[in-house]
C-alpha positions as CSV (number, residue, x, y, z in Angstrom):
1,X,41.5,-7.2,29.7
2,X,44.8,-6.2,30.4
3,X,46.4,-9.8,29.4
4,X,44.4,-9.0,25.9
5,X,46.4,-5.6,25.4
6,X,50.1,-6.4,26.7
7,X,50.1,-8.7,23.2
8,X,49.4,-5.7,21.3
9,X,51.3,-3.4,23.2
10,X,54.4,-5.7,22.6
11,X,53.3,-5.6,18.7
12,X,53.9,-2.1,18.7
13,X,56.6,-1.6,20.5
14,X,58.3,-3.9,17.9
15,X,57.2,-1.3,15.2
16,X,59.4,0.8,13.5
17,X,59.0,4.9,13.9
18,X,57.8,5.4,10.0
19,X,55.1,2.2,10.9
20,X,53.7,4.6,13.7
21,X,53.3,7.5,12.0
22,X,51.6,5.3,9.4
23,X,49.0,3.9,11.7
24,X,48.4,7.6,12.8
25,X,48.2,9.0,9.7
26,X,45.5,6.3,8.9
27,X,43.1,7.1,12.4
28,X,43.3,10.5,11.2
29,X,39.9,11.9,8.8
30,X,41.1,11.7,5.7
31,X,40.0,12.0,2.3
32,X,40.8,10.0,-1.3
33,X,44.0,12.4,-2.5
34,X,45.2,11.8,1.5
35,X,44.8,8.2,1.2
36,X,46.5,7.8,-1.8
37,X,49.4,10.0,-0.5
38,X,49.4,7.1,2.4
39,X,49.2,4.8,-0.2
40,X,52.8,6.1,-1.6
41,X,54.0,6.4,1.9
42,X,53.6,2.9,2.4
43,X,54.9,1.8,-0.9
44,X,57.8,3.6,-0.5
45,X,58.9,2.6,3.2
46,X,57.6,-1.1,2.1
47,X,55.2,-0.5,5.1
48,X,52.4,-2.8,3.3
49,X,53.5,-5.7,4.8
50,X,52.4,-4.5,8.2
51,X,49.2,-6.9,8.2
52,X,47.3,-4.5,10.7
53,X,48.4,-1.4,8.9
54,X,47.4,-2.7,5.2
55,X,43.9,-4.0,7.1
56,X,43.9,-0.4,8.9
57,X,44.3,0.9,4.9
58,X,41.6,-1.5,3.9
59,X,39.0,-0.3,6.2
60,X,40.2,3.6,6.0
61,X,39.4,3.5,2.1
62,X,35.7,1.7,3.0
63,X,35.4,4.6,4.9
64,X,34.8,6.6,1.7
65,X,32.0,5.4,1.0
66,X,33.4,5.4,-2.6
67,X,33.6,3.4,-5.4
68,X,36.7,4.5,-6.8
69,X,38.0,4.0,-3.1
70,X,36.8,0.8,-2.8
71,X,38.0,-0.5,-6.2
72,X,41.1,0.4,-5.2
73,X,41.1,-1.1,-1.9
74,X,39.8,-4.4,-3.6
75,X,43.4,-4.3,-6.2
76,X,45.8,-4.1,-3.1
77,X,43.8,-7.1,-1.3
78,X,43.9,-9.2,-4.3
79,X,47.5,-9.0,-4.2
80,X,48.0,-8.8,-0.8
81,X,50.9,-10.8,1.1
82,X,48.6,-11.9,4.1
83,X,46.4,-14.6,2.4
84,X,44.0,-15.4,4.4
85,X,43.9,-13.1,7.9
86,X,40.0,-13.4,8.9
87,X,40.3,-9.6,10.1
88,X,41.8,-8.3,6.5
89,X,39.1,-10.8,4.7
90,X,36.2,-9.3,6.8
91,X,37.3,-5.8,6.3
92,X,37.1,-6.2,2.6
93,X,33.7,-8.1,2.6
94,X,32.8,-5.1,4.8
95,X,34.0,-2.5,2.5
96,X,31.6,-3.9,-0.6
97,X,28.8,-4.4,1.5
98,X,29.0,-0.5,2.3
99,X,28.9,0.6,-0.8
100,X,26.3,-1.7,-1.9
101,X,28.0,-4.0,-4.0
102,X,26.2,-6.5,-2.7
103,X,26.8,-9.3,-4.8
104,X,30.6,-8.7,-4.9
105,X,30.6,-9.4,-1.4
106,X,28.8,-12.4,-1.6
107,X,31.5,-13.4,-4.2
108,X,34.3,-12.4,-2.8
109,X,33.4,-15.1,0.4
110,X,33.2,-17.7,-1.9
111,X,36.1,-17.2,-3.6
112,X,38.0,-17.1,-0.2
113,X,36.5,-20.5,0.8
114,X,38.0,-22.1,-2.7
115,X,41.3,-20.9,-1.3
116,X,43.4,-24.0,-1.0
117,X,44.8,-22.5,2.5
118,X,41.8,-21.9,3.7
119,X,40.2,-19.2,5.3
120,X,38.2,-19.2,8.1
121,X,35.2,-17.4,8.5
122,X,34.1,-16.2,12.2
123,X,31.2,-14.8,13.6
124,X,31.6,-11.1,12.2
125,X,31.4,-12.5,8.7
126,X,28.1,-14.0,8.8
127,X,27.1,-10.7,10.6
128,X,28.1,-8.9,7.2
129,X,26.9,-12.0,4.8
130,X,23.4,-12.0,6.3
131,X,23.3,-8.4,6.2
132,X,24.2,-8.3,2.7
133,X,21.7,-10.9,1.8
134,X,18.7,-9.5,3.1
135,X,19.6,-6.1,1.5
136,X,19.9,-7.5,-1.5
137,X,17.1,-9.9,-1.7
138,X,19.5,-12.4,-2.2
139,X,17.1,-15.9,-1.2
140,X,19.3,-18.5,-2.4
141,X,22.3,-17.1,-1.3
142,X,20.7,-16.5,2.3
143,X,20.0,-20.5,2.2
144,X,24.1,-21.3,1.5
145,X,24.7,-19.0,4.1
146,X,22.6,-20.4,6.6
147,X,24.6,-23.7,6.0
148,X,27.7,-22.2,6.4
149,X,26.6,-21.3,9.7
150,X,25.9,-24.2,11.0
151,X,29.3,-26.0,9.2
152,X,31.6,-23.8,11.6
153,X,29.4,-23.9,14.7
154,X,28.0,-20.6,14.9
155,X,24.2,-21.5,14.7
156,X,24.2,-21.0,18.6
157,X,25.6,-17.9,19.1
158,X,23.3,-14.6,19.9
159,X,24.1,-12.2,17.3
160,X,25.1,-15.2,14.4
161,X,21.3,-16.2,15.2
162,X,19.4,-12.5,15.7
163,X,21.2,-11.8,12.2
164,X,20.0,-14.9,10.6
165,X,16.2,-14.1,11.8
166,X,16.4,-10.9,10.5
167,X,17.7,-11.6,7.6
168,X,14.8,-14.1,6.6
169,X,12.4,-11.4,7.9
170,X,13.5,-9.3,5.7
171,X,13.4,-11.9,2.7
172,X,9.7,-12.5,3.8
173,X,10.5,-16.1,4.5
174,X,9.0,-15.9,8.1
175,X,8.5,-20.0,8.4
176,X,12.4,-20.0,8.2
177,X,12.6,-17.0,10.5
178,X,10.4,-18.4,13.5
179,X,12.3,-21.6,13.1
180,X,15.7,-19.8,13.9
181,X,13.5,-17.8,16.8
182,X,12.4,-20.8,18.6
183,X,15.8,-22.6,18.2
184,X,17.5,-20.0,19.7
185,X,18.3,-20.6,23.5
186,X,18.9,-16.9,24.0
187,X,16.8,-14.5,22.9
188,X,17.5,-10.5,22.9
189,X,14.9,-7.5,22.3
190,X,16.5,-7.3,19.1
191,X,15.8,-10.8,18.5
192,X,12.3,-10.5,19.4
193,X,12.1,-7.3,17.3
194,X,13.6,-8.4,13.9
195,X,10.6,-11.5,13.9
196,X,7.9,-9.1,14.6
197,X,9.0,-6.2,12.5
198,X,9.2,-9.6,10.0
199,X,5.6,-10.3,10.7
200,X,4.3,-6.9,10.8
201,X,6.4,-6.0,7.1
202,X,4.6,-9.0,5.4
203,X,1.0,-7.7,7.0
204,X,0.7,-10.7,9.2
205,X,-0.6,-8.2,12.1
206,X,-2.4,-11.0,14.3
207,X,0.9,-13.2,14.8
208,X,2.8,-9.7,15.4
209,X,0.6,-8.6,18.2
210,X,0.6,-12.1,19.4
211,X,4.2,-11.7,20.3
212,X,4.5,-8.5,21.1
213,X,2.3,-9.6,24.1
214,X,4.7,-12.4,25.1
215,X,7.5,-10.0,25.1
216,X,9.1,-9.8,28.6
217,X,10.2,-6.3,27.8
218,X,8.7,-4.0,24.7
219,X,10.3,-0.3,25.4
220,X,11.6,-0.2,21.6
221,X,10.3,2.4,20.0
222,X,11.0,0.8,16.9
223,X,9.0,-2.6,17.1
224,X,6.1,-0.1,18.2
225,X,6.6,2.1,14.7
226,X,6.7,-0.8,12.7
227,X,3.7,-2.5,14.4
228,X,2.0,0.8,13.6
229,X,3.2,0.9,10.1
230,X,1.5,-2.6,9.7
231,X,-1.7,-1.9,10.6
232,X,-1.4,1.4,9.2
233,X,-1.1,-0.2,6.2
234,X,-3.9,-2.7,6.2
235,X,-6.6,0.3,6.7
236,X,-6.8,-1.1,10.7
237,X,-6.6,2.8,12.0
238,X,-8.4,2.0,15.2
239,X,-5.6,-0.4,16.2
240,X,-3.1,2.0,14.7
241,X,-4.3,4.2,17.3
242,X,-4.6,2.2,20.2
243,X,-1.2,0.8,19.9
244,X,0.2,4.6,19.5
245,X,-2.0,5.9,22.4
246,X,-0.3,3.2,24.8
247,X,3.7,3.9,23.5
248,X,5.6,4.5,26.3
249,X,8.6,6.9,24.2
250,X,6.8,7.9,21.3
251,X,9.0,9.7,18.5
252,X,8.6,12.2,15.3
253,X,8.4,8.6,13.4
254,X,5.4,7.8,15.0
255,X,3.2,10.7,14.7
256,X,4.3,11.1,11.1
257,X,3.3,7.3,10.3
258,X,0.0,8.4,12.0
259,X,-0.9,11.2,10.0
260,X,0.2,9.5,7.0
261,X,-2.0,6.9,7.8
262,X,-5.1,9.1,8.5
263,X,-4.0,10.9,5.3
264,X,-4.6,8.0,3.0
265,X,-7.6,7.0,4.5
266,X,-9.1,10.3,3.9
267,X,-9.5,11.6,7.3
268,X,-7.5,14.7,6.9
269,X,-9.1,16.2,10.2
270,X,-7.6,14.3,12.4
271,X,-4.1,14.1,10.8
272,X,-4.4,17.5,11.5
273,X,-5.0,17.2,15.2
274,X,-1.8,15.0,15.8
275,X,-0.1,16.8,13.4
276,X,-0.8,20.0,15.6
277,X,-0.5,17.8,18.9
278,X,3.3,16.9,17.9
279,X,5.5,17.6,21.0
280,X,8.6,18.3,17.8
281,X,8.4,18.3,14.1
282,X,10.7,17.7,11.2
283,X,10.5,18.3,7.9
284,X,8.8,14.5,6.9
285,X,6.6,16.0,9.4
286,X,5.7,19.0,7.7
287,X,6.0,16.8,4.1
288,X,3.5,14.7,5.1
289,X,0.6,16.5,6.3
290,X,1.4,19.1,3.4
291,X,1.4,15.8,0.9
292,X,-1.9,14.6,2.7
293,X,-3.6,18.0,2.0
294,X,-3.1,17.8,-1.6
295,X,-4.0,13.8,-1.9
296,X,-7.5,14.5,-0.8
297,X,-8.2,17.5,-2.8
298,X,-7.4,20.7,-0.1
299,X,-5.2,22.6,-2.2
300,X,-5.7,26.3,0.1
301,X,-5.0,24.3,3.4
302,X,-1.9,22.5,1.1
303,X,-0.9,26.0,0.4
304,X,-1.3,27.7,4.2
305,X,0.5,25.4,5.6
306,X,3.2,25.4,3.3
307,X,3.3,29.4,4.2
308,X,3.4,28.6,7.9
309,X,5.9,26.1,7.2
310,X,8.4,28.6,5.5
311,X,7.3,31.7,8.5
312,X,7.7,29.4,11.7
313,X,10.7,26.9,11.2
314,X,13.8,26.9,9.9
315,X,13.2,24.2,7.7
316,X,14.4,24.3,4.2
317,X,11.9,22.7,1.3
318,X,13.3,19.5,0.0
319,X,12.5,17.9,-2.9
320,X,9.9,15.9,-1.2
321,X,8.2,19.1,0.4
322,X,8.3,20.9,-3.6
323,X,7.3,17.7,-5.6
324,X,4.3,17.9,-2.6
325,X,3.6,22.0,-3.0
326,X,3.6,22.4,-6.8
327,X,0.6,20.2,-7.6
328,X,-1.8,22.5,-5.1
329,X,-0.4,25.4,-7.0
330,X,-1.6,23.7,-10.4
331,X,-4.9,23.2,-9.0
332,X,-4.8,26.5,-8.0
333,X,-3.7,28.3,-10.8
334,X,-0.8,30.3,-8.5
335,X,1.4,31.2,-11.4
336,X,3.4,33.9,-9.4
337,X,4.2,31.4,-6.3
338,X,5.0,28.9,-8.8
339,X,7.3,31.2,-10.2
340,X,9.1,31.5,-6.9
341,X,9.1,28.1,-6.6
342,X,10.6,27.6,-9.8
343,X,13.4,30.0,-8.7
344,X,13.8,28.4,-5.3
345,X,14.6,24.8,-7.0
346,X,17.3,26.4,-8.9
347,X,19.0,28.3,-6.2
348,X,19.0,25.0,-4.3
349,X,19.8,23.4,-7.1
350,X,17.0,20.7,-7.0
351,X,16.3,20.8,-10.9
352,X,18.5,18.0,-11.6
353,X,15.6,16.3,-9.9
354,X,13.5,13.8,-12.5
355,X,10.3,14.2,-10.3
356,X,11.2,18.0,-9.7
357,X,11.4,19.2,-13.2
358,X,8.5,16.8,-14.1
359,X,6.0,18.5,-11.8
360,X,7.3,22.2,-12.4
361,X,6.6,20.8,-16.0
362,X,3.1,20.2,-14.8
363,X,2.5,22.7,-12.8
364,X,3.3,25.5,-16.1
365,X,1.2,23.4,-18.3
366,X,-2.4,23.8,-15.7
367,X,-1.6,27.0,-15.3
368,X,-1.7,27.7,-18.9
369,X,2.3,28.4,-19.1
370,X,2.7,26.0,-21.9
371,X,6.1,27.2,-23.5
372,X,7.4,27.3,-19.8
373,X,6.9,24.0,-19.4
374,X,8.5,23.1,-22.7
375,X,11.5,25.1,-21.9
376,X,11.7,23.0,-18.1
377,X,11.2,19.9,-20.3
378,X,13.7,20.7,-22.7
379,X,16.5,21.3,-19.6
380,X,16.4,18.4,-17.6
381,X,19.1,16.4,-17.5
382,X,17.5,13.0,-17.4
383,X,13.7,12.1,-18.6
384,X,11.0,9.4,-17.5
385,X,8.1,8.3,-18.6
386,X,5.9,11.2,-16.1
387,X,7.9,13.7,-17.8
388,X,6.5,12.9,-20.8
389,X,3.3,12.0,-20.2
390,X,3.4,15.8,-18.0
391,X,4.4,17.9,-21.3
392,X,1.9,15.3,-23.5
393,X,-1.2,16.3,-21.4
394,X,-0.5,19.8,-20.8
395,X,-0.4,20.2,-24.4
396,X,-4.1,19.0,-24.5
397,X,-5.4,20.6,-21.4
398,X,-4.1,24.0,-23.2
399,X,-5.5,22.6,-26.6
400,X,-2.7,22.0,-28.5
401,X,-3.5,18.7,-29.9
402,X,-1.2,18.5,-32.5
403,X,2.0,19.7,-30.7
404,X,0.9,17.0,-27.7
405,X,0.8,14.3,-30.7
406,X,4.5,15.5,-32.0
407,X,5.6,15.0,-28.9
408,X,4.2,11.7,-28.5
409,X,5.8,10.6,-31.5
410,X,9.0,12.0,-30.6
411,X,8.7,10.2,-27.2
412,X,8.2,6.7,-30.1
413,X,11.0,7.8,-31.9
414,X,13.1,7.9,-28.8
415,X,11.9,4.6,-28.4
416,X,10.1,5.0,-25.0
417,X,7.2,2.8,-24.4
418,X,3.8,4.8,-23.0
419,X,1.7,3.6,-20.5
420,X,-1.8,3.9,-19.7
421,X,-1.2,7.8,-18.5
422,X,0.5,8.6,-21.8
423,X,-2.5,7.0,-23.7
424,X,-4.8,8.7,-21.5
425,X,-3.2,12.2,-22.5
426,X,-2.7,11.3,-26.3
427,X,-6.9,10.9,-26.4
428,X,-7.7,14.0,-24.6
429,X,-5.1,15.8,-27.2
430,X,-7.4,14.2,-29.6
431,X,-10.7,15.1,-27.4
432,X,-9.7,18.6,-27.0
433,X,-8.6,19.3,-30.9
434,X,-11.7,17.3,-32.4
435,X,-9.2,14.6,-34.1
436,X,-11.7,11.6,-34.0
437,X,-9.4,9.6,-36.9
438,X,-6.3,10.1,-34.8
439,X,-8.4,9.1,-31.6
440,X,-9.9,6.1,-33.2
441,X,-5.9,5.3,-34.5
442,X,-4.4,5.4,-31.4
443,X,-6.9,4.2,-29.6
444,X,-6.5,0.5,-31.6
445,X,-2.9,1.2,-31.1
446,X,-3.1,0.8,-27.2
447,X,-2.6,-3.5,-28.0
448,X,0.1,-3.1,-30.2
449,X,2.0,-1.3,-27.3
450,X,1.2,-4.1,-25.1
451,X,-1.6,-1.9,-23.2
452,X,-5.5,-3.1,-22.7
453,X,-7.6,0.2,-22.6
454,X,-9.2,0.9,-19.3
455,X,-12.6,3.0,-18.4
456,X,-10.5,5.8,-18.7
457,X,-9.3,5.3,-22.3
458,X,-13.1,4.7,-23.0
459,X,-14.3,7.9,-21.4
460,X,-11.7,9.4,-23.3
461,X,-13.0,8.0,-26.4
462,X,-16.9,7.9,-25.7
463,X,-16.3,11.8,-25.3
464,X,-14.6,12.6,-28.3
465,X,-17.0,10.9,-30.4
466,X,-19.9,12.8,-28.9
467,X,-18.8,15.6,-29.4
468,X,-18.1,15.0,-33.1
469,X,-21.6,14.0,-33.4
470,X,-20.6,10.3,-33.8
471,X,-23.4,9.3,-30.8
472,X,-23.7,5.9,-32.3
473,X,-20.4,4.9,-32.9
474,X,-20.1,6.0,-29.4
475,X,-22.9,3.8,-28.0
476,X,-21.5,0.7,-29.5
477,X,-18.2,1.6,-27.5
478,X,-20.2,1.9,-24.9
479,X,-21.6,-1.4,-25.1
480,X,-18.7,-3.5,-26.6
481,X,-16.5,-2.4,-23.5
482,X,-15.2,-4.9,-21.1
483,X,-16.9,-2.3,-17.6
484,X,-20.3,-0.9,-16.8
485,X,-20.5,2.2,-17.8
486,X,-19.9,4.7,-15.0
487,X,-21.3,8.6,-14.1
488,X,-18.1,10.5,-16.4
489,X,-19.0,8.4,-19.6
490,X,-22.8,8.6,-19.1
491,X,-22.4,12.6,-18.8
492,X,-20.5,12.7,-22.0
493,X,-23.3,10.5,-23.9
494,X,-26.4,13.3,-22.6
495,X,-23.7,16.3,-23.2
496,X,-23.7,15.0,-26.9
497,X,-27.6,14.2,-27.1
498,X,-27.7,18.0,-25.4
499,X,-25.5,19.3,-28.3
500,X,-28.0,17.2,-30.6
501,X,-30.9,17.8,-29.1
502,X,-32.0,14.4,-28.7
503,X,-34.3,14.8,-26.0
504,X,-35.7,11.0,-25.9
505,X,-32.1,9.6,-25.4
506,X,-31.2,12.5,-23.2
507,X,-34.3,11.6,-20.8
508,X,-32.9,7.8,-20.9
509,X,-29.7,8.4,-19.7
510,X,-30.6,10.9,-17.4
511,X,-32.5,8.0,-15.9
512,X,-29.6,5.8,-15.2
513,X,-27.2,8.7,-14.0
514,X,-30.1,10.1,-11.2
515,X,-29.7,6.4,-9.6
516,X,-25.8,6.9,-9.5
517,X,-25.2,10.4,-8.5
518,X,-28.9,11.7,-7.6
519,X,-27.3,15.2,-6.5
520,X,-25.2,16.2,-9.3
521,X,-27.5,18.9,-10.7
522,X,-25.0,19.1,-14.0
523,X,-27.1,16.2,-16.0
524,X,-30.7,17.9,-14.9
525,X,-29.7,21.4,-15.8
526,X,-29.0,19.4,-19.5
527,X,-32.0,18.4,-20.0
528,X,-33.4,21.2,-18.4
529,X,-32.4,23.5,-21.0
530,X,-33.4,20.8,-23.5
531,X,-36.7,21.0,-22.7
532,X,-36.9,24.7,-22.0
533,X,-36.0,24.6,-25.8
534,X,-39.1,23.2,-27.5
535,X,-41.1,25.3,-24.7
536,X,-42.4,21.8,-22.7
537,X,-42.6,24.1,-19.5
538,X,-44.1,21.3,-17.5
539,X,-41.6,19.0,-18.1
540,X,-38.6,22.0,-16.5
541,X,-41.1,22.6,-13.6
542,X,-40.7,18.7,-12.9
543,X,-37.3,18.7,-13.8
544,X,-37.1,21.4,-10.5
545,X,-39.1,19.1,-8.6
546,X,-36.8,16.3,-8.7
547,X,-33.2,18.4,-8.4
548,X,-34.8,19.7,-4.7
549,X,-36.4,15.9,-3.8
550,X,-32.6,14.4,-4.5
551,X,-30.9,17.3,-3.2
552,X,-29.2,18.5,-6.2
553,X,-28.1,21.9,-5.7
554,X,-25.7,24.4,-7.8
555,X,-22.5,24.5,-6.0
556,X,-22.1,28.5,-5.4
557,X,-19.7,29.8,-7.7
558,X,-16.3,31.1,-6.9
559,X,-12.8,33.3,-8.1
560,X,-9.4,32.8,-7.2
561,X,-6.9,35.8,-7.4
562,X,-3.5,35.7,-6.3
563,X,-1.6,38.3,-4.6
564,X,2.0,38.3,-2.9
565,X,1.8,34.8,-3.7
566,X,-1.0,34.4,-1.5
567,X,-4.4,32.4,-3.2
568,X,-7.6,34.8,-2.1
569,X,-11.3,32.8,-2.8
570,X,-14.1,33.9,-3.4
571,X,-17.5,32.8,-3.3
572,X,-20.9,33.6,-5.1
573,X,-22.8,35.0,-1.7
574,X,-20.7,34.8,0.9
575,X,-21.2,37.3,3.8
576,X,-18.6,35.6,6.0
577,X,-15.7,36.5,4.3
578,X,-14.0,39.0,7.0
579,X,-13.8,41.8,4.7
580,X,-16.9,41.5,3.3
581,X,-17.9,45.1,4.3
582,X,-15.2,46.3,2.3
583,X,-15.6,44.3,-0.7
584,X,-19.4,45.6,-1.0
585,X,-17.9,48.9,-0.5
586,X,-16.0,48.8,-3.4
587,X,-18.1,46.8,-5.6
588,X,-20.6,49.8,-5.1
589,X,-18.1,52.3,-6.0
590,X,-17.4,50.3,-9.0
591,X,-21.0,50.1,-10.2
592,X,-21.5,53.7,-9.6
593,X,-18.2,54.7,-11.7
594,X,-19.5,52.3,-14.6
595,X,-23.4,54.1,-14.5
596,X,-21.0,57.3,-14.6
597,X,-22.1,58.3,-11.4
598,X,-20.4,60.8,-8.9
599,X,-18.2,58.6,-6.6
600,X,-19.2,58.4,-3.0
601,X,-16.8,57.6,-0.1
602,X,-15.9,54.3,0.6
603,X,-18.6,53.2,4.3
């Protein structure tokens, strides 16, 4: 080692004093003005010349992680004195690569190679090539550099290979990626990682546990996350599981890819065991489980544990955790803690967020806020497509059909395209406001805007025709469209022949939804009350009959009241609340005041 360094010792002991104080001021943290006041420095003592101080430059302004720094950079090397030094060369490639200017990196190799003095690329550039490729998807560039490595000779060495196989890995081109594997004569844990985090990535789970049993050594947390992630992914939870349960280092990654797997499979209870169970948590952590809460329909668990979240860590909501929370709150109707959420984003400085400001604009619309959510909408910086669609259907949730349809038309004008959720809003503006010619017109407009309507455009439809007393227009819908007809459209066809009172056509339909939801007791009650109407007593004792044989009960009715931006429930005859003394208490007292009765102490 010390033969290595006398060299480079000698080197600088050659150097001039303003050289040295060059170099230092380069290994010292600097920022863009800094490095440009190097930059003069140099010029001035003609210090550029130095090839390891210009290189030292190069690789100080890809230290930026800047653009501007790097474009820079990139104008000195194209001029620079030292053709075609491997180190300087590498260091540029390096710098592009870093700030993800992929392709100019790619470029920049191949204009070297057309140099006519030839530069020669070593091991370190195919490192930063194959890198570069795989990040950027970049398959036929991958293949040119593959023969490259084989040209100079490299196709043998450990790191040239490992790079290679995770490079195609990461591609998805896993033939080409076991070949480089078994060719290898060496092979690291990295090696053996990279081809099955490959396999695992492109859902191939049986080859990945294949070779993660022939192995020799599998400590790496990450090939164990990643083989989790895979079966995670394909729905395999009991595998998921088993592989977790025998991880010998297990990490916050792990449990979080856990719960977000027993999240999105519906099994919120036990993401909520590990999620409790987890030695340390981060904030994904917390994200995750809040995220899982609201995906399958818990809103007041999505809402305590965001409260426990904010009393027992430090942990600052990020835009993940608040793009999570406000949704809940919609459901919810907390106006006064989406208020202080609303504040919150802008103290942070999070509404410059798309996704932020789209669901605060959501979350204002559901809770009836309308002109809140117009004013959010009208601030942010940048639009997409959900923002849109948000501000379109909270105009028709809150029955303002014809400000959701200016808006629409504002979003044409503006030349944005809709999709199916704009559509979907633009019909229940039309539902909700009666407008059955503007339905029908839009409707027929779906194809022009390159959209086929799905079951949701026809519910959408099927509904607003009912309800205008169109019920045979709306059965031929029905039967002209492309999908069976499922529970939501069949409940909007008896809701009309209950608003006509129709009760031969009710009693058919009523028929088909009993086989597909037997226990919703909404469609008996319907005819119910139809027959109950022309006094056919029999027919509502039988009607009875049938709700207790398939089990259709009344769900028990419920409030929601917020206070201290806490969410308080509660239910139609429910003695388990724990102050449910207290609440009879009072009740009593307010009967008693409203019969004009002398109060009475509270019991």
């Amino acid at each position: 080692m010390r033969d290595k360094e006398e060299p480079h010792l000698q080197l600088h002991s050659l150097w001039r004093p303003v050289e040295r104080k060059c170099m230092f001021l380069l290994q010292q943290k600097n920022t863009k003005t800094t490095l440009l006041q190097i930059h003069a420095f140099m010029l001035r003592h003609s210090v550029e010349t130095n090839l390891n101080i210009f290189t030292k430059f190069i690789r100080a302004c890809a230290s930026m992680s800047s653009l501007s720094a790097i474009n820079h950079a990139r104008r000195l090397f194209d001029v620079r004195p030292h053709r075609n030094d491997t180190l300087l060369c590498n260091s540029m490639i390096n710098a592009h690569l870093g700030v993800n200017q992929f392709t100019q990196s790619f470029t920049l190799y191949r204009d070297l190679r057309k140099d006519e003095e030839g530069f020669v690329p070593n091991k370190f550039t195919f490192l930063t090539l194959a890198k570069s490729c795989a990040l950027n998807m970049a398959v036929c560039e991958s293949l040119q550099i593959h023969n490259h490595v084989m040209k100079f000779g490299f196709c043998l060495d450990l790191y040239v290979s490992t790079a290679l196989l995770d490079m195609y890995a990461k591609l998805g081109i896993m033939g080409s990626a076991r070949k480089v594997f078994e060719e290898m004569p060496d092979r690291s844990v990295v090696s053996w990682t990279a081809l099955i985090c490959g396999y695992a990535k492109a859902g191939n789970m049986e080859r990945a546990k294949k070779l993660l049993d022939e192995m020799p050594e599998k400590e790496d947390s990450v090939l164990y996350n990643a083989m989790i992630d895979g079966y995670v992914k394909l729905g395999d939870l009991d595998s998921a599981r088993s592989l977790f349960n025998q991880m010998p280092d297990r990490n916050v990654i792990s449990w979080t890819i856990m719960i977000n797997g027993y999240c999105n499979s519906g099994d919120v209870v036990s993401a909520r065991f590990l999620f409790d169970s987890m030695p340390e948590k981060n904030l994904v952590s917390w994200n995750a489980m809040i995220a899982g809460y609201c995906q399958n329909r818990q809103p007041h668990e999505a809402l305590k544990l965001f409260h426990e979240l904010q009393s027992t860590t430090l942990f600052e909501p990020d835009r993940v955790t608040i793009v999570s929370i406000l949704p809940p709150i919609a459901d919810l109707g907390a106006l006064e803690l989406g208020e202080w959420v609303h504040h919150f984003v802008q103290r942070k400085k999070l509404d410059r967020a798309t996704n932020v400001c789209t669901a605060l604009v959501d979350m204002y619309a559901k809770c009836g806020e309308i002109n809140k959510a117009k004013k959010v909408f009208d601030e942010m910086p940048e639009r997409e497509i959900a923002s849109w669609n948000a501000l379109i259907n909270g105009y028709a949730v809150n029955g303002r059909a014809k400000e959701a349809l200016g808006v629409f038309l504002e979003m044409q004008n503006r030349r944005i395209v809709p999709n199916d959720v704009t559509m979907i809003g633009v019909l229940s503006a039309c539902n909700h406001g009666g407008l059955v010619k503007e339905g029908k017109r839009w409707f027929k407009a779906m194809a022009e805007f390159g959209l086929t309507p799905k079951i949701e455009h026809y519910g959408c439809m099927v509904d607003l025709l009912g309800r205008a007393g169109c019920v045979e227009e709306a059965e031929k819908l029905i039967e002209s469209m492309p999908y069976e007809a499922n529970a939501i459209i069949l409940t909007s066809l008896l809701f009309a022949y209950w608003s006509l009172n129709n009760v031969e056509r009710a009693e058919r339909v009523l028929n088909k939804l009993v086989h597909m939801e037997p226990t919703n007791h909404g469609s008996y009650v319907m005819l119910r009350n139809l027959y109950a109407a022309e006094k056919r007593w029999e027919d509502v004792e039988e009607i009875r009959r049938e709700m207790r044989r398939n089990g259709a009960r009344k769900e028990a009715g419920c409030s929601l009241i917020e206070v201290d931006r806490r969410v308080l429930e509660f239910v139609s005859a429910d003695k388990l609340h724990p102050q449910w003394e207290l609440i009879q208490s009072v009740l009593l007292q307010l009967r008693m005041h409203m019969r004009g009765q002398p109060e009475m102490e509270a019991a």
